[in-house]
TIVO-2410 file (N, C-alpha, C; in nm, 3 decimals):
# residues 193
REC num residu      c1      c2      c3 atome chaine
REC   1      X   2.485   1.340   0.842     N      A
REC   1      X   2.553   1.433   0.930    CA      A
REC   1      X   2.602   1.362   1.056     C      A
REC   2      X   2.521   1.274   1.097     N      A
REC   2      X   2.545   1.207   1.234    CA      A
REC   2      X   2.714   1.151   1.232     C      A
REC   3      X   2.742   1.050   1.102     N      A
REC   3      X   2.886   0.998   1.117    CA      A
REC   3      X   2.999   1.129   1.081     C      A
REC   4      X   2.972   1.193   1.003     N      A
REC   4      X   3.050   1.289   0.994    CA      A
REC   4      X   3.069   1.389   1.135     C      A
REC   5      X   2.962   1.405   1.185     N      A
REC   5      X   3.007   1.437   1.327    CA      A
REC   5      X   3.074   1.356   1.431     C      A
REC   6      X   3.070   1.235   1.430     N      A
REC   6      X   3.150   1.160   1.490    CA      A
REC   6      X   3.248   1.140   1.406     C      A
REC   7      X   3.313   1.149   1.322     N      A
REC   7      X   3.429   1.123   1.275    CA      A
REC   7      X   3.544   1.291   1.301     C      A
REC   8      X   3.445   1.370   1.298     N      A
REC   8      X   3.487   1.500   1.341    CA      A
REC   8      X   3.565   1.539   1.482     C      A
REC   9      X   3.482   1.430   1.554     N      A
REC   9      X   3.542   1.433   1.711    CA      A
REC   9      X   3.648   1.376   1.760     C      A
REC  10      X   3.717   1.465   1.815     N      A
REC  10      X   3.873   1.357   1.874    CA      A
REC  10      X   3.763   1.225   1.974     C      A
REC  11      X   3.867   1.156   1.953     N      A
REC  11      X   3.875   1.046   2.064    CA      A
REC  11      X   3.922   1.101   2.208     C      A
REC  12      X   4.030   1.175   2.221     N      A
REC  12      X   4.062   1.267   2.342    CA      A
REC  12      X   4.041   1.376   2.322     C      A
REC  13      X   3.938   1.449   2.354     N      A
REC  13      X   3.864   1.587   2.340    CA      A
REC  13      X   3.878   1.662   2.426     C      A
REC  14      X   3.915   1.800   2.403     N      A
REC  14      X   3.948   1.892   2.533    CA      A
REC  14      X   3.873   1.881   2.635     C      A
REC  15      X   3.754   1.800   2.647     N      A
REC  15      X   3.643   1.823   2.798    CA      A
REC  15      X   3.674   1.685   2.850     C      A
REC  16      X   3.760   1.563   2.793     N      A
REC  16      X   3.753   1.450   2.858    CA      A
REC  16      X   3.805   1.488   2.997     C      A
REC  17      X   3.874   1.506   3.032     N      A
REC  17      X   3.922   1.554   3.191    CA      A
REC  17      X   3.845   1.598   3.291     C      A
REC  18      X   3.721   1.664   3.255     N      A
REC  18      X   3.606   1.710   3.316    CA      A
REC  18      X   3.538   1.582   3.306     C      A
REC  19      X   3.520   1.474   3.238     N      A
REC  19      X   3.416   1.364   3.232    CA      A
REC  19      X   3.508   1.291   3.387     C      A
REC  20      X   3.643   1.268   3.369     N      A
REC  20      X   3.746   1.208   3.442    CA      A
REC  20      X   3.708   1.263   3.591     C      A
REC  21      X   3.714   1.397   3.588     N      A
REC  21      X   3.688   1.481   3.755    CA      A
REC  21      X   3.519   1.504   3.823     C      A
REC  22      X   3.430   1.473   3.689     N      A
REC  22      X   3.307   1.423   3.723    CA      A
REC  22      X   3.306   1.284   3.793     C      A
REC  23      X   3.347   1.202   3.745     N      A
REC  23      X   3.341   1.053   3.754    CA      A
REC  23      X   3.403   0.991   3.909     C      A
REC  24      X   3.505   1.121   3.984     N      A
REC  24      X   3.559   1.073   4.101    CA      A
REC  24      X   3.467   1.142   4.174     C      A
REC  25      X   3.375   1.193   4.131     N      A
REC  25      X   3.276   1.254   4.234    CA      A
REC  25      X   3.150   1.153   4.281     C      A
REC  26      X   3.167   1.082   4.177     N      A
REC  26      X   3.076   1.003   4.162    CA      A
REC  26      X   3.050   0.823   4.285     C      A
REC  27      X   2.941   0.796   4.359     N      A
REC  27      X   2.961   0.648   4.396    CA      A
REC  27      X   2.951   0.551   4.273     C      A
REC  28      X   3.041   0.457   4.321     N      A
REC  28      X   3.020   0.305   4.217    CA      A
REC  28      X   2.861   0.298   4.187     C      A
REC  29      X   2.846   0.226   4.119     N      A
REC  29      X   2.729   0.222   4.036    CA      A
REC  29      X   2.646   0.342   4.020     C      A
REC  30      X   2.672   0.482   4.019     N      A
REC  30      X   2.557   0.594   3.989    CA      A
REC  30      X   2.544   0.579   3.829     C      A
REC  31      X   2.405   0.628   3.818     N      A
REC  31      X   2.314   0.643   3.730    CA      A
REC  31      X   2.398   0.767   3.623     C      A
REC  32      X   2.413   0.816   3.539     N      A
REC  32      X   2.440   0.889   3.465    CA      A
REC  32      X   2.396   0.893   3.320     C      A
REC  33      X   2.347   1.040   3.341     N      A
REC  33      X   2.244   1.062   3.197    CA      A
REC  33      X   2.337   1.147   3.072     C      A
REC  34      X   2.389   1.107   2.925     N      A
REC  34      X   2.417   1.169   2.881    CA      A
REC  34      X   2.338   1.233   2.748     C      A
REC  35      X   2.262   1.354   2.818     N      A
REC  35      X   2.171   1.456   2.737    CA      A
REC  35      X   2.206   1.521   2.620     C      A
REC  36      X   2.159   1.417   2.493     N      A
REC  36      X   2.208   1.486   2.396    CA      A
REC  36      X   2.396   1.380   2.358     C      A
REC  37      X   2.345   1.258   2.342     N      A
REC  37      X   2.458   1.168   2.311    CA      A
REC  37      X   2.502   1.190   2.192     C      A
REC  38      X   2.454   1.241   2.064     N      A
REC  38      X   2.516   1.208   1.954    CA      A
REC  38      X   2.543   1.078   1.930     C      A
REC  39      X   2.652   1.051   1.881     N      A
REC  39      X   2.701   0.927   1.840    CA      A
REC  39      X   2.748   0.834   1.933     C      A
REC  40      X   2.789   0.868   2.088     N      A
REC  40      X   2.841   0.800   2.187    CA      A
REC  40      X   3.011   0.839   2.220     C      A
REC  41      X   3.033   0.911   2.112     N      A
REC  41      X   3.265   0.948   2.104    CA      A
REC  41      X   3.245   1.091   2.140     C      A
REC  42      X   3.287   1.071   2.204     N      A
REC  42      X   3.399   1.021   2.352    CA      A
REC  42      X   3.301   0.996   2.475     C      A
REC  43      X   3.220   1.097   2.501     N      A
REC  43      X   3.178   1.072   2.601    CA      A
REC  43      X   3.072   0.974   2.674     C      A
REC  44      X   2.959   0.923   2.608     N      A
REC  44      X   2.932   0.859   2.657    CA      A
REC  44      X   3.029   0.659   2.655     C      A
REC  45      X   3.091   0.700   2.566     N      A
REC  45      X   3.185   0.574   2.549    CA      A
REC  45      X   3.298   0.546   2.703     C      A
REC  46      X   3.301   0.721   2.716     N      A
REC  46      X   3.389   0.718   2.811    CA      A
REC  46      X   3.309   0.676   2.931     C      A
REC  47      X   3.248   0.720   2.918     N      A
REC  47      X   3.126   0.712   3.110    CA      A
REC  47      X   3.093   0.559   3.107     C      A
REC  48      X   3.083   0.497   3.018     N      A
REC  48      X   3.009   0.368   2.978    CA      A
REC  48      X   3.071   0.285   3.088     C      A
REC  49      X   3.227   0.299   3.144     N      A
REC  49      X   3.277   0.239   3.234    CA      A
REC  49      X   3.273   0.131   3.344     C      A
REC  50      X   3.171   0.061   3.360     N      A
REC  50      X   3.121   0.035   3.489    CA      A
REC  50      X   3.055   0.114   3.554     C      A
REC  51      X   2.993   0.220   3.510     N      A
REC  51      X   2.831   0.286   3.547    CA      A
REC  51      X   2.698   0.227   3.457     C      A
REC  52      X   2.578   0.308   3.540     N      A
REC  52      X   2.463   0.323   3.454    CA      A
REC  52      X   2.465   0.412   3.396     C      A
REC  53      X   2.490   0.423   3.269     N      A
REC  53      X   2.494   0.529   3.207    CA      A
REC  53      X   2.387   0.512   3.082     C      A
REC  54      X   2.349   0.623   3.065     N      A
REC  54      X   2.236   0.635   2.976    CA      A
REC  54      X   2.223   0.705   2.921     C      A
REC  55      X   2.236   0.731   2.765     N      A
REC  55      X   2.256   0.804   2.638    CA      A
REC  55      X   2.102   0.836   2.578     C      A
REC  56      X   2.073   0.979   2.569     N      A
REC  56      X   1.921   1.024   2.505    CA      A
REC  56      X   1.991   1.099   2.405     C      A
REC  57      X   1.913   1.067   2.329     N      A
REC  57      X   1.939   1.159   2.198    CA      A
REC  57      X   1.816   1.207   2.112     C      A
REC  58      X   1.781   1.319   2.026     N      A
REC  58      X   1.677   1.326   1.922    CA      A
REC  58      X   1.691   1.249   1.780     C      A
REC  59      X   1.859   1.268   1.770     N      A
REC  59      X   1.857   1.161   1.623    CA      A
REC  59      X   1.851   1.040   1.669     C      A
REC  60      X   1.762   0.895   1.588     N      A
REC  60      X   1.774   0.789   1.572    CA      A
REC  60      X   1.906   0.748   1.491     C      A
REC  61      X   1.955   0.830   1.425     N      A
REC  61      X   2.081   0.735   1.340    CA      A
REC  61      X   2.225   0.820   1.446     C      A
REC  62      X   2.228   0.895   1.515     N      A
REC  62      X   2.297   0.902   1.637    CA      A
REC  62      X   2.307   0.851   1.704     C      A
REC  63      X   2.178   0.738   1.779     N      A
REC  63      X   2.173   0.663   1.858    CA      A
REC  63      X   2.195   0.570   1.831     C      A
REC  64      X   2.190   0.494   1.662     N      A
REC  64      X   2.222   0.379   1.624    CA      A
REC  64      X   2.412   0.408   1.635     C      A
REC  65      X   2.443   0.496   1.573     N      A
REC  65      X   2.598   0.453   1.603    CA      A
REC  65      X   2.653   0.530   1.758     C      A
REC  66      X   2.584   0.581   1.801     N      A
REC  66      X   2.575   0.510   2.009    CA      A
REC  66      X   2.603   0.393   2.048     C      A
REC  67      X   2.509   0.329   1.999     N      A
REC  67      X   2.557   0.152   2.029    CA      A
REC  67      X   2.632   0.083   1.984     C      A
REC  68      X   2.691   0.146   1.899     N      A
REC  68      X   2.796   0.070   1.843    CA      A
REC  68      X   2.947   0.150   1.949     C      A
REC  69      X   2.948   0.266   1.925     N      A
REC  69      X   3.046   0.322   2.070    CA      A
REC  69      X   3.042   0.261   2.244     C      A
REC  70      X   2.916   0.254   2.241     N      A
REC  70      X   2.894   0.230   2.385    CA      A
REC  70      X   2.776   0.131   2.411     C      A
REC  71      X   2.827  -0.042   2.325     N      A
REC  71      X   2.745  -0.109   2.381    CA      A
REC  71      X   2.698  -0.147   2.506     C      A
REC  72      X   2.726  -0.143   2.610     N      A
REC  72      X   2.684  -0.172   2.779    CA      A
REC  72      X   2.608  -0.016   2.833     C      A
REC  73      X   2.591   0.060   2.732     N      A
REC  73      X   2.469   0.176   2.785    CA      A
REC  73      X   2.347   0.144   2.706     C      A
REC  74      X   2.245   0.233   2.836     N      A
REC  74      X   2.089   0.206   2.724    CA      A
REC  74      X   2.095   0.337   2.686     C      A
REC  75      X   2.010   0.335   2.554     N      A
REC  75      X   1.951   0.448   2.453    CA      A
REC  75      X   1.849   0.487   2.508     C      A
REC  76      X   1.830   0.591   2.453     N      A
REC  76      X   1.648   0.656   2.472    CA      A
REC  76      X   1.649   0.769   2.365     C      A
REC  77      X   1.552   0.758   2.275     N      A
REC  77      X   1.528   0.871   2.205    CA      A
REC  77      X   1.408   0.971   2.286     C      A
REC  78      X   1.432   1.088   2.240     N      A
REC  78      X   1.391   1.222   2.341    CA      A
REC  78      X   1.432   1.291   2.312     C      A
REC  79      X   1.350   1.399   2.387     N      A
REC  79      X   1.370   1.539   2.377    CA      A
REC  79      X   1.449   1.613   2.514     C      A
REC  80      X   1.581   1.688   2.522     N      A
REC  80      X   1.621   1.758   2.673    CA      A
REC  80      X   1.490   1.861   2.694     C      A
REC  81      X   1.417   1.915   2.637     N      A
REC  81      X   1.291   1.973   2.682    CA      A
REC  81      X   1.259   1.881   2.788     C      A
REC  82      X   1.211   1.751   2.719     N      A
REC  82      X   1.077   1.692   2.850    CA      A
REC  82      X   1.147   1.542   2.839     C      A
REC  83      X   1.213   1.560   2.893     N      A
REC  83      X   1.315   1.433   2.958    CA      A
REC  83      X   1.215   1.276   2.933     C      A
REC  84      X   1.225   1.199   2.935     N      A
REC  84      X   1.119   1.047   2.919    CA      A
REC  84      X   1.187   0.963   3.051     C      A
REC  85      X   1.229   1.048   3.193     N      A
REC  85      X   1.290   0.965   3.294    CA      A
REC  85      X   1.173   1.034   3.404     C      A
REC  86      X   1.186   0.919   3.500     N      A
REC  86      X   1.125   0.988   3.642    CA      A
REC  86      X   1.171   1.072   3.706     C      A
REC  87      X   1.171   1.145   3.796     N      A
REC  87      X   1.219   1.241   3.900    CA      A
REC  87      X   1.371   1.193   3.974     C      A
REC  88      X   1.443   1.239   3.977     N      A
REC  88      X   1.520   1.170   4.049    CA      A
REC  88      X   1.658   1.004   4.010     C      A
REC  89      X   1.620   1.003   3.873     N      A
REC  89      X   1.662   0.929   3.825    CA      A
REC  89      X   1.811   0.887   3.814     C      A
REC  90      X   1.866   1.008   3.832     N      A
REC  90      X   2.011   1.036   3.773    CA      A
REC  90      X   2.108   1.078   3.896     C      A
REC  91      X   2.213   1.011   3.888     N      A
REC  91      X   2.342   1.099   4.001    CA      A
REC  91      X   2.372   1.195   3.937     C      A
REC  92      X   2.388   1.205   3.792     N      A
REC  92      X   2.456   1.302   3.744    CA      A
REC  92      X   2.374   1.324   3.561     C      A
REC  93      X   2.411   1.445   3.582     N      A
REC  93      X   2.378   1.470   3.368    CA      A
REC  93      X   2.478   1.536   3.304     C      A
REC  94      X   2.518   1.507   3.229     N      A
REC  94      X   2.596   1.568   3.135    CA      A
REC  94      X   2.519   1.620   2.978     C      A
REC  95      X   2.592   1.709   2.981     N      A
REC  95      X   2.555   1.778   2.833    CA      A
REC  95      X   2.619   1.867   2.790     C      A
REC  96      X   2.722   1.791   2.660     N      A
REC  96      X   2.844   1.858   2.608    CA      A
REC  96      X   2.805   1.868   2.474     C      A
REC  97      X   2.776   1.995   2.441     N      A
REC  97      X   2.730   2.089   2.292    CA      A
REC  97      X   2.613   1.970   2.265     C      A
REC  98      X   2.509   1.992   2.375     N      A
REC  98      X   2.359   1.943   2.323    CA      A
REC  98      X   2.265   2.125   2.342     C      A
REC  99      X   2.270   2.135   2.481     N      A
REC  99      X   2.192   2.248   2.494    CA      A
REC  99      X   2.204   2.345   2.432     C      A
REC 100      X   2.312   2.335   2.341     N      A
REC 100      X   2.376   2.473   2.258    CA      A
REC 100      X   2.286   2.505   2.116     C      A
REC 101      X   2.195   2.337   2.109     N      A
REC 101      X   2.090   2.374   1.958    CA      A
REC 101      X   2.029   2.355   2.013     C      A
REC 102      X   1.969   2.364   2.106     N      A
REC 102      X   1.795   2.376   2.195    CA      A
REC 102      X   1.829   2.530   2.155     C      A
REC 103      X   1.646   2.589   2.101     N      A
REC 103      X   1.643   2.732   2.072    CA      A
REC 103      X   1.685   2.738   2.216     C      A
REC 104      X   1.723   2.921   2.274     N      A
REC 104      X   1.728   2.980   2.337    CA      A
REC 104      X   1.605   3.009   2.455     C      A
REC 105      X   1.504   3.017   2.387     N      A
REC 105      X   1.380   3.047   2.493    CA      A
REC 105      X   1.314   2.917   2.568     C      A
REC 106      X   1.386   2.831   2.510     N      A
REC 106      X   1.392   2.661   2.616    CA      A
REC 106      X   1.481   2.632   2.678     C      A
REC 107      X   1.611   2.655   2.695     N      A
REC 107      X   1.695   2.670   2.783    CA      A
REC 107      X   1.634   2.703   2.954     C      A
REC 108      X   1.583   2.733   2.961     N      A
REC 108      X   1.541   2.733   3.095    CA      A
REC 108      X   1.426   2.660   3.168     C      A
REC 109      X   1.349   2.543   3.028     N      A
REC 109      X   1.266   2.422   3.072    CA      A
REC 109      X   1.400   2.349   3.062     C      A
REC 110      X   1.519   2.289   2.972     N      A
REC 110      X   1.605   2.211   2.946    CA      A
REC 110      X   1.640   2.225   3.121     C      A
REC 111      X   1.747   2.305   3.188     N      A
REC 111      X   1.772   2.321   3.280    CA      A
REC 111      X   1.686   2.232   3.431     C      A
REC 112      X   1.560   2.308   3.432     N      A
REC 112      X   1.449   2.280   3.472    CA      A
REC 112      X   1.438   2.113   3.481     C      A
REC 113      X   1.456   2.032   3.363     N      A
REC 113      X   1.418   1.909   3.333    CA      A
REC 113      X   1.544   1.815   3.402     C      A
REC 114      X   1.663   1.902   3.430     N      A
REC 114      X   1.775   1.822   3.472    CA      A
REC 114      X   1.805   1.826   3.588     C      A
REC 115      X   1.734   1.922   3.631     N      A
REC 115      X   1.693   1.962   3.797    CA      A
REC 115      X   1.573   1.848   3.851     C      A
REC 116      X   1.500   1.816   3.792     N      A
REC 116      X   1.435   1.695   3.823    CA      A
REC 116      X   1.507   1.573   3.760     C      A
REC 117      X   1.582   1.563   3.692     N      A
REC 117      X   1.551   1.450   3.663    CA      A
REC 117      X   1.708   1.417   3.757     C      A
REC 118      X   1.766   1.463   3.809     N      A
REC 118      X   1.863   1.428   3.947    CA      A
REC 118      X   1.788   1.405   4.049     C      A
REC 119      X   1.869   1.303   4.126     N      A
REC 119      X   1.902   1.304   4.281    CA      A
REC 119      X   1.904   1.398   4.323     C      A
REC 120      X   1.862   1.392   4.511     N      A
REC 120      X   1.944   1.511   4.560    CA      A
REC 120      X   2.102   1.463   4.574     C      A
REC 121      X   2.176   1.577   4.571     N      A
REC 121      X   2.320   1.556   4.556    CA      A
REC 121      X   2.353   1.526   4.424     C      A
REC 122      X   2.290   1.519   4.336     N      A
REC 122      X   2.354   1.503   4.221    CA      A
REC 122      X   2.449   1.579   4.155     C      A
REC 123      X   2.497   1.560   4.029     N      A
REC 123      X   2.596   1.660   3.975    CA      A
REC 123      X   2.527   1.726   3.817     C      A
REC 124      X   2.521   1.851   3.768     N      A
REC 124      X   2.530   1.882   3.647    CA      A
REC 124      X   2.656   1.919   3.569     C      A
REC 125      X   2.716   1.849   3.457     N      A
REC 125      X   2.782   1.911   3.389    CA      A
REC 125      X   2.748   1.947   3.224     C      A
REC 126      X   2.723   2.067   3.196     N      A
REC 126      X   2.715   2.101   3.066    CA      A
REC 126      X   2.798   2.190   3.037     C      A
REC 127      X   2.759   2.218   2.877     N      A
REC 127      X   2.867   2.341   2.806    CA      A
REC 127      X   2.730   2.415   2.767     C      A
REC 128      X   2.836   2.554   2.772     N      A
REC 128      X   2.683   2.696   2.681    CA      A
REC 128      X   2.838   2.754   2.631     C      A
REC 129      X   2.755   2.838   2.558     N      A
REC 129      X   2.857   2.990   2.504    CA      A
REC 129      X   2.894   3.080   2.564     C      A
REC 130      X   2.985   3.167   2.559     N      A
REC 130      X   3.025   3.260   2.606    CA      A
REC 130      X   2.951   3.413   2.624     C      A
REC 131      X   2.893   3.447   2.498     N      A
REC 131      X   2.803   3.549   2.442    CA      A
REC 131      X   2.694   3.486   2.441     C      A
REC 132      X   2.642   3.573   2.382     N      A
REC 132      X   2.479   3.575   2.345    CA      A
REC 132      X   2.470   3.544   2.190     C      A
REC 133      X   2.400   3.483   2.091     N      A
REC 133      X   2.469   3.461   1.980    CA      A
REC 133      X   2.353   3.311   1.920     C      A
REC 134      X   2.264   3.358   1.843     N      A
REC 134      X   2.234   3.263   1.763    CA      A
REC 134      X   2.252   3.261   1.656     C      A
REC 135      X   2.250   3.120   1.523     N      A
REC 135      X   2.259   3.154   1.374    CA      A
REC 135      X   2.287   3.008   1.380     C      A
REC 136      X   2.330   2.997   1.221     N      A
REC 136      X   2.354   2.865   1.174    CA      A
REC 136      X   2.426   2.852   1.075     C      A
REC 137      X   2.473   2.748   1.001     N      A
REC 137      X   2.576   2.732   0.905    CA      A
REC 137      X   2.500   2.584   0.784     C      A
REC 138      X   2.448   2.677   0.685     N      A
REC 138      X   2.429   2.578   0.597    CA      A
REC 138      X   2.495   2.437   0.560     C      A
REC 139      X   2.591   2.448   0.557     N      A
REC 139      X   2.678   2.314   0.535    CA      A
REC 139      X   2.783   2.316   0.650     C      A
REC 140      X   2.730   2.267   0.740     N      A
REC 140      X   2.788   2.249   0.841    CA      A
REC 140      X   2.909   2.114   0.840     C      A
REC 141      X   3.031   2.113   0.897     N      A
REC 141      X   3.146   2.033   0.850    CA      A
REC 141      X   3.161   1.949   0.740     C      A
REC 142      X   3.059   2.065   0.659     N      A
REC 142      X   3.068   2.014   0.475    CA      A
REC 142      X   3.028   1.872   0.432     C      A
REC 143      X   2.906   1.861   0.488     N      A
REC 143      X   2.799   1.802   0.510    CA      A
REC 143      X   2.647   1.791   0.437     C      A
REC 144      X   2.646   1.940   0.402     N      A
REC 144      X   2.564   1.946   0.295    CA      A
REC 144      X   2.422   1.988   0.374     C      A
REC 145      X   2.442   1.966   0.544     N      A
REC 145      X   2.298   1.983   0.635    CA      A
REC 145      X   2.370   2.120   0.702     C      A
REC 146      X   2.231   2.177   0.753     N      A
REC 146      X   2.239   2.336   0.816    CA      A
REC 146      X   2.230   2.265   0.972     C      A
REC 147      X   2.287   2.316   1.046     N      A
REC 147      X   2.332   2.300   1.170    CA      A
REC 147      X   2.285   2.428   1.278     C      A
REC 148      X   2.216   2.422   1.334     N      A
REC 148      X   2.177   2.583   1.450    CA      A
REC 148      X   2.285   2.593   1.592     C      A
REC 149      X   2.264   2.701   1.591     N      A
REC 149      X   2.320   2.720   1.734    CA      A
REC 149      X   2.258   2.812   1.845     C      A
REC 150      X   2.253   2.823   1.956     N      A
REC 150      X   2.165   2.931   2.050    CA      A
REC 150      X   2.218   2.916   2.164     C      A
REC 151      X   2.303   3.065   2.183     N      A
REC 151      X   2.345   3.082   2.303    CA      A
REC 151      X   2.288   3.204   2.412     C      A
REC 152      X   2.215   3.201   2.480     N      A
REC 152      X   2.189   3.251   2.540    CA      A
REC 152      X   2.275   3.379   2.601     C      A
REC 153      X   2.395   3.357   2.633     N      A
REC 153      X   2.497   3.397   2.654    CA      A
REC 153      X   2.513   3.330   2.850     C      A
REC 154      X   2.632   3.422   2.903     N      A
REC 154      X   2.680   3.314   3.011    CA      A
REC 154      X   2.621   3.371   3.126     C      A
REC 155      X   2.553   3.499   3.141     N      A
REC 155      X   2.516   3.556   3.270    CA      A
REC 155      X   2.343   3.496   3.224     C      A
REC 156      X   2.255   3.482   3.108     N      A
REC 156      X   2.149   3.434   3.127    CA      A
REC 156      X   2.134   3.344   3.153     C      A
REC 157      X   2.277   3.221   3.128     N      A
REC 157      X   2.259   3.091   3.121    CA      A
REC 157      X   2.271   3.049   3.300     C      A
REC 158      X   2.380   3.120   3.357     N      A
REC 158      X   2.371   3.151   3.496    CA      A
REC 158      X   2.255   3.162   3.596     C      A
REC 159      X   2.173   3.299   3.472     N      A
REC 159      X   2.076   3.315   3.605    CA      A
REC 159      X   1.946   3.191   3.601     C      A
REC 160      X   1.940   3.162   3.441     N      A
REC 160      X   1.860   3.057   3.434    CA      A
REC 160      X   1.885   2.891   3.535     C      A
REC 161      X   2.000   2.862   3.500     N      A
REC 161      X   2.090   2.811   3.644    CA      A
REC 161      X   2.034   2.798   3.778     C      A
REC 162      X   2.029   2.948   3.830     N      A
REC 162      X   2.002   2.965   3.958    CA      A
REC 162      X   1.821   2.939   3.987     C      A
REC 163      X   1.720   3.001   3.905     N      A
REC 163      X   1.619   2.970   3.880    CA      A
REC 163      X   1.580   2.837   3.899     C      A
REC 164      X   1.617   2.732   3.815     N      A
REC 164      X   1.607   2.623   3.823    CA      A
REC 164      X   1.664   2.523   3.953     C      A
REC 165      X   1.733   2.612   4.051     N      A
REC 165      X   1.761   2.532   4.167    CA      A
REC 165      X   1.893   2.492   4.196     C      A
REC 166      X   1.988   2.520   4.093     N      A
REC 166      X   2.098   2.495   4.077    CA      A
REC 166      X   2.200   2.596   4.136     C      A
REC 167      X   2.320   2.558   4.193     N      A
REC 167      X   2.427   2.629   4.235    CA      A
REC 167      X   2.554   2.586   4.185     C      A
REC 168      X   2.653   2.714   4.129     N      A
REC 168      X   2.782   2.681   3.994    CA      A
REC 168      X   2.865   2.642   4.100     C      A
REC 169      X   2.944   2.539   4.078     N      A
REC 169      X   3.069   2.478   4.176    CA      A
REC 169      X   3.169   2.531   4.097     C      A
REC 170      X   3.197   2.496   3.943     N      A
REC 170      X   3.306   2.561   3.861    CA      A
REC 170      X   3.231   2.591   3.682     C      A
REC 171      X   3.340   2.682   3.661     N      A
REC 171      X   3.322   2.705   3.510    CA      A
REC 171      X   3.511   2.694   3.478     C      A
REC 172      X   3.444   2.657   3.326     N      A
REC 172      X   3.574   2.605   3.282    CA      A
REC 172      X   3.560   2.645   3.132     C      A
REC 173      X   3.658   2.764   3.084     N      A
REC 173      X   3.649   2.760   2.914    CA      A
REC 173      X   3.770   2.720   2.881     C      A
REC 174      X   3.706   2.577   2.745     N      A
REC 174      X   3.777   2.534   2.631    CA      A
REC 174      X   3.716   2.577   2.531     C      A
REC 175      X   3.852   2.543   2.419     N      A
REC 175      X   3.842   2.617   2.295    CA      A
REC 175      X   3.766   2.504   2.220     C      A
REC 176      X   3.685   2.556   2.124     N      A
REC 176      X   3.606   2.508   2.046    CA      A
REC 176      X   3.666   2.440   1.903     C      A
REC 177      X   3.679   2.270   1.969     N      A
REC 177      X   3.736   2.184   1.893    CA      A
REC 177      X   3.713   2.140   1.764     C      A
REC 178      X   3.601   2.182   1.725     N      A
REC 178      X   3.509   2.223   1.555    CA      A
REC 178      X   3.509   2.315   1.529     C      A
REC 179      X   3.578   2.421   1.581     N      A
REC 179      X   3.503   2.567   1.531    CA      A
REC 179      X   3.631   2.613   1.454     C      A
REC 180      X   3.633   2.666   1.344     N      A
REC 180      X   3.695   2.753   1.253    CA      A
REC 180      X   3.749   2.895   1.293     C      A
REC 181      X   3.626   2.953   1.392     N      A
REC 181      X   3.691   3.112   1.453    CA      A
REC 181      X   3.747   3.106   1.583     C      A
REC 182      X   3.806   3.016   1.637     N      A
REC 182      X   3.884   3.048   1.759    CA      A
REC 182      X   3.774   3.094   1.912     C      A
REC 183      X   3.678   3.022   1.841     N      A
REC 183      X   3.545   3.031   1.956    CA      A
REC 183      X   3.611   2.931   2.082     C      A
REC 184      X   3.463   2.953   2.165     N      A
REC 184      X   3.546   2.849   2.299    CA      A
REC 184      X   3.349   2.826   2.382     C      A
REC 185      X   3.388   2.694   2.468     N      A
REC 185      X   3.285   2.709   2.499    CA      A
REC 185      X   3.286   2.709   2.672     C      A
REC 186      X   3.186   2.771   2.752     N      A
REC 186      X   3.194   2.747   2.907    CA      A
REC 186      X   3.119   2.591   2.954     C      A
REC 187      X   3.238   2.512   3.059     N      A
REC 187      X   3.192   2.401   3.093    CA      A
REC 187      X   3.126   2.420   3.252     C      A
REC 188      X   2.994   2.414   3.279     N      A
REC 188      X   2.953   2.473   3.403    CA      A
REC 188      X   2.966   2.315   3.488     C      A
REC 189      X   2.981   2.301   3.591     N      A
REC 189      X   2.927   2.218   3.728    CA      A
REC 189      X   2.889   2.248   3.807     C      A
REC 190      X   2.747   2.222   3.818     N      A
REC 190      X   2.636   2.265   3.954    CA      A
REC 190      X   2.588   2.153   3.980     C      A
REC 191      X   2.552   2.197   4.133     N      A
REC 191      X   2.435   2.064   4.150    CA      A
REC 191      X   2.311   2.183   4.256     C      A
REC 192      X   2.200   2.082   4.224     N      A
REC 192      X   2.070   2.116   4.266    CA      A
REC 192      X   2.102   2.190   4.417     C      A
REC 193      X   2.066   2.286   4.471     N      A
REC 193      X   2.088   2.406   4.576    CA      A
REC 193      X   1.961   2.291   4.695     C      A
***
């Protein structure tokens, strides 16, 4: 499933522009965590730039073709539950359609974990769903593996947000560049309150 999901992904993906308007926020050399790397295309390939950037993932064969996208980042296998970084580690986190298969009733340790594991001043950027809405798809991009999804929806994901310390700078919906029904997903940017 891992290459087939990367082969699935544009190279220019509707959220690269948000990685682009993250990145001028950013000082030269900041730390940047990408939660939930997948394969490394687009984004952490993109961030790989002349930052620290640092790709966690749960699959091992995700992370192996990580390094092949984005040799000059380090790996870490992990969980966005309970992060394997110190406090403070990160200028920034990203997480584009990771938190979206964390069940639902962890979404608000995930959050929690990215709230520590920033700077002060740091930046969050992730994606959630629009609705409320879990389920899954047996053969997911015909693949032959079942794939989950869990959306909390956008006012829990909000208030969970605020809970965790965080304040929304912008939301941004794009359309959902894998999806078959004309779905879309919300791109939030907060940083720690």
């Amino acid at each position: 499933m891992a290459a087939r999901y990367r082969d699935a992904r544009s190279e220019n993906f509707r959220e690269v522009d948000l990685l682009d308007d993250l990145g001028v926020r950013l000082r030269p050399g900041a730390r940047i965590l990408d939660a939930g790397c997948g394969s490394g295309t687009p984004g952490l390939r993109r961030a790989d730039g002349g930052r620290g950037v640092v790709g966690l993932d749960f699959s091992r064969e995700q992370l192996r073709l990580a390094r092949d996208a984005a040799p000059g980042a380090a790996l870490a296998q992990g969980d966005v539950t309970a992060l394997p970084f110190g406090d403070g580690a990160f200028d920034a986190v990203c997480a584009f359609h990771s938190v979206i298969h964390v069940p639902t009733d962890e979404h608000p340790a995930v959050l929690r974990e990215f709230a520590r594991a920033l700077r002060s001043g740091g930046w969050l950027l992730f994606s959630t769903g629009e609705g409320a809405w879990e389920g899954s798809n047996p053969d997911w991009l015909g693949g032959g593996v079942e794939m989950r999804w869990s959306f909390p929806g956008l006012d829990a994901t909000l208030d969970a947000l605020s809970e965790a310390g965080f304040a929304v700078e912008t939301r941004r919906i794009v359309e959902d560049e894998l999806g078959d029904d004309g779905g879309a997903f919300t791109f939030v940017l907060a940083r720690p309150e």
